[in-house]
C-alpha positions as CSV (number, residue, x, y, z in Angstrom):
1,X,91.5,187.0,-38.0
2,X,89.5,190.1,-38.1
3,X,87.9,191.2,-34.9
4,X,84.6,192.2,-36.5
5,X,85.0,188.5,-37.8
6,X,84.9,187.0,-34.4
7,X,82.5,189.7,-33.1
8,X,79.6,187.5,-35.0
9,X,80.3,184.6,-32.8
10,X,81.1,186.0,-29.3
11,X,79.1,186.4,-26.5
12,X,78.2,189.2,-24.5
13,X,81.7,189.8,-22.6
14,X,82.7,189.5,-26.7
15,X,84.9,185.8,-25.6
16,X,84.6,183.0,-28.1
17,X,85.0,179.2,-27.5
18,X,88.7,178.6,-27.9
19,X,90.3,174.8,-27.9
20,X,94.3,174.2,-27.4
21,X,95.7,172.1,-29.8
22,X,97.3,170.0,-27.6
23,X,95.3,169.2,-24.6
24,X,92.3,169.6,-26.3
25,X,91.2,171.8,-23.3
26,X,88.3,174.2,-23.9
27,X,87.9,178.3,-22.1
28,X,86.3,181.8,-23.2
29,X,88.9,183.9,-24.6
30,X,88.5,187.3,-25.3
31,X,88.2,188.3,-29.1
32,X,90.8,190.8,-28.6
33,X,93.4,188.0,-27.5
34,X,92.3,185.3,-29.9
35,X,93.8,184.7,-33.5
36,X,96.0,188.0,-33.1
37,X,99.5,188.8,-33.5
38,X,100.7,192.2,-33.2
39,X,102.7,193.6,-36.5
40,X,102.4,190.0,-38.1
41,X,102.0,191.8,-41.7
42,X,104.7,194.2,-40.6
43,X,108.1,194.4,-42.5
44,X,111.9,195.4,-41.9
45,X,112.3,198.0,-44.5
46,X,116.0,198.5,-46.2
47,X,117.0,201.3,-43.9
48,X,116.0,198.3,-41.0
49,X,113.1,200.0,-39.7
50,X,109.7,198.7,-39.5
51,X,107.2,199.3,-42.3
52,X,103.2,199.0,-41.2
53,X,102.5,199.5,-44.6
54,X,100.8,196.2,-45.2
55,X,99.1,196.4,-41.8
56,X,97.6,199.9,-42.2
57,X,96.3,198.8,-45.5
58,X,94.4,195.4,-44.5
59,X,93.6,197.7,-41.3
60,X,91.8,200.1,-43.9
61,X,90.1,197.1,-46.0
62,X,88.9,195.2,-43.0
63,X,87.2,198.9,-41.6
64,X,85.5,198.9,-44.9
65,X,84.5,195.9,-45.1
66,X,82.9,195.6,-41.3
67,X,80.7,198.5,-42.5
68,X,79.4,196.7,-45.4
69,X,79.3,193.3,-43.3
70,X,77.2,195.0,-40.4
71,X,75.2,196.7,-43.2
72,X,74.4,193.4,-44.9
73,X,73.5,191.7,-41.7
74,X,71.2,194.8,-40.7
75,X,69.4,194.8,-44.0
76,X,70.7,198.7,-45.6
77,X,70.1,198.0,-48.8
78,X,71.6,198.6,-51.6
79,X,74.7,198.7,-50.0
80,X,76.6,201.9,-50.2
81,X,79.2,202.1,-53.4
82,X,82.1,201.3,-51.3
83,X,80.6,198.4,-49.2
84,X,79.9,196.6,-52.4
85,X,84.2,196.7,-53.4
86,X,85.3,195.8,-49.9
87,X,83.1,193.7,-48.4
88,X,84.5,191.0,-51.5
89,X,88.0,192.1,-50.8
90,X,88.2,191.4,-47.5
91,X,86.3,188.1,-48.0
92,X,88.9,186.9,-50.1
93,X,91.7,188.2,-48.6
94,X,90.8,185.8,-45.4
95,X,92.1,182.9,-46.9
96,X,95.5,184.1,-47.6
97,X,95.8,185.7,-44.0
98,X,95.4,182.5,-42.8
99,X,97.7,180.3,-44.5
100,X,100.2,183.3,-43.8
101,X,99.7,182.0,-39.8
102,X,100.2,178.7,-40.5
């Protein structure tokens, strides 16, 4: 999940309202700890070393599109050329990341 994402609903130590599955327990986590897994969209390329290809390019959409997010919610209108590309992108792109962490 993007940070900028959870950003919207965390309070002002930036923690969200977190629930585990199984005990149905509720506590603050940090943004920074929550829905995150380091070099998930990282591959083993064929010489067997790790390829951040696919990270550094959602890393790159989801920048973009937390500009044109903020902009939206801080009325900067029209939105800048690029903020009206990405902000879709990444919008759709949320879906997919998600199944991925199933």
């Amino acid at each position: 999940m993007p940070r900028f994402y959870l950003e919207r609903f965390a309070n002002e130590r930036m923690q969200i309202a977190t629930v585990d599955r199984r005990t149905r327990a509720r506590r603050a986590s940090a943004i920074r700890e929550t829905a995150a897994e380091k070099d998930f969209y990282t591959a083993i390329n064929t010489e067997g070393a790790k390829d951040g290809k696919t990270e550094h390019l959602l890393s790159h959409i989801e920048g973009n599109a937390a500009r044109a997010i903020k902009n939206i919610l801080n009325p900067v209108f029209p939105l800048f050329p690029r903020g009206r590309k990405t902000a879709p992108t990444c919008a759709c792109s949320l879906p997919s990341r998600k199944y991925a962490a199933s």
